[in-house]
N, C-alpha and C positions, 0 to 999 in steps of 0.2 A: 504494500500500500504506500502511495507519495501524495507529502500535501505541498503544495506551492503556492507561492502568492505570484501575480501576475500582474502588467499595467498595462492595460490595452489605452496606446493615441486614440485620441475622436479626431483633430483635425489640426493640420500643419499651415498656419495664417504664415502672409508674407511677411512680418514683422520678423517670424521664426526662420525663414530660410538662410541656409548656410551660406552666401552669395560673396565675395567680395567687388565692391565698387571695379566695371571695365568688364567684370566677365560678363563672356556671351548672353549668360541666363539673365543676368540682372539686367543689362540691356534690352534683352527682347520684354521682358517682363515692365521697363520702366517705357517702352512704346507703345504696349498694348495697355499699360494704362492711360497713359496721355492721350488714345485715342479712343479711350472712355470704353474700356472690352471688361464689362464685368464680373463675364463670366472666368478670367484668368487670374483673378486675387479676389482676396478676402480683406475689406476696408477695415475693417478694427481690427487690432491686435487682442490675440484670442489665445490662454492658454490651452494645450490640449488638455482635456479630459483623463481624469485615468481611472480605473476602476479595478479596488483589488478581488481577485476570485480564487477561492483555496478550493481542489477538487481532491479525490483520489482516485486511483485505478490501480487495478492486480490482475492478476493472470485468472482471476474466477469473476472479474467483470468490474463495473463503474460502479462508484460511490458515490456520498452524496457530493453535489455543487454547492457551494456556496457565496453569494458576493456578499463581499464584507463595507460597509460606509464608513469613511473617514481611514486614518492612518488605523496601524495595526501594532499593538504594544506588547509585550509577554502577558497581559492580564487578560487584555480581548484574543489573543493566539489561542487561549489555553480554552477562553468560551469558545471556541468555534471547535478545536480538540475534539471538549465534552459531547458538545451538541452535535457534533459532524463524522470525527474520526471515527470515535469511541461506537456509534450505533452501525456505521459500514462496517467497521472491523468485524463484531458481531453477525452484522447480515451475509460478508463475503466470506468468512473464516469458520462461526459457529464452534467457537469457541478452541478451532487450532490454532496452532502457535504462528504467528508469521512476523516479518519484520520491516517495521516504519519507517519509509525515507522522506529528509528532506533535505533540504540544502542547510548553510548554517547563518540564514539572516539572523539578527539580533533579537529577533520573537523568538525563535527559535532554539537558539543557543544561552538563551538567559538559563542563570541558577533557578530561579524560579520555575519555568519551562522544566526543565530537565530534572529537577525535583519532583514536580507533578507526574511527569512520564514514567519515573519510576515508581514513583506509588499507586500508579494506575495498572503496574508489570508491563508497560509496553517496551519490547526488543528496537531499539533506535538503529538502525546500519551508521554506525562512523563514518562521515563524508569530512574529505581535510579540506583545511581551510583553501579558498583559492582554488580550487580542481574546478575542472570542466566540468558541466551541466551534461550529464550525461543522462539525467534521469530520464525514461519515457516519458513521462507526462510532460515533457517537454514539447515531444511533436503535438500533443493534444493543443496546448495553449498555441501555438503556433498556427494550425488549423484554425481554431478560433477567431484568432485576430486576424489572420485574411480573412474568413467571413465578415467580421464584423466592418473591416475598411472596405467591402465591396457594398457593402449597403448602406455609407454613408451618411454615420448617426449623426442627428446634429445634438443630440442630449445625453447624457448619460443612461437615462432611463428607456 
């Protein structure tokens, strides 16, 4: 089972583009606004959107989803845990043994965090610090967010 936090962009305003003054892009971009093409920029600067989502998935099928609101601390990590991990583990395992991956953000890796984890008996796999995201659920959020940019949220919701 892996849980992950994710940020899915909603939308990249010209304010944000990576351009320096002379390049080609900023050029064409600074003609077709001058000749008033609305449809090629975004007149306010606009941050993107992010929205965090803790999911899991095992080799005996999907877990629950979850989006979570606002930042994510070791105290609201460990409610989403209870509420989420804890009942899939259950549903997908039925009480055998299996073991929890996740990366080592700082919800994650708190004392607190990893105190709770073991008083709950969950098996954590050691993931070192800095290593490649190797985990599956990687290609899931990946998936995801090309959906989600082909449909062109303009809100979170």
């Amino acid at each position: 089972m892996i849980g992950y936090k994710g940020s899915i962009p909603e939308r990249l305003s010209l304010s944000q583009a990576k351009m320096g003054r002379g390049s080609p892009l900023c050029e064409q971009l600074h003609e077709q606004i001058e000749r008033g093409c609305p449809d090629c920029y975004q007149c306010k600067g606009q941050k993107p959107a992010s929205l965090m989502v803790w999911g899991c998935v095992s080799a005996h099928g999907m877990g629950n989803l979850h989006i979570c609101e606002g930042t994510i601390n070791a105290e609201r990590y460990i409610q989403v845990l209870e509420q989420h991990m804890l009942p899939s583990n259950q549903c997908l395992f039925q009480g055998r043994p299996c073991l929890f991956q996740q990366d080592n953000a700082k919800p994650h890796s708190a004392r607190v965090t990893t105190a709770w984890l073991r008083s709950k008996r969950v098996r954590v796999l050691n993931w070192p610090s800095c290593s490649p995201d190797l985990s599956p659920i990687e290609n899931v959020w990946r998936i995801m967010k090309r959906k989600i940019r082909q449909r062109r949220p303009r809100t979170v919701e």
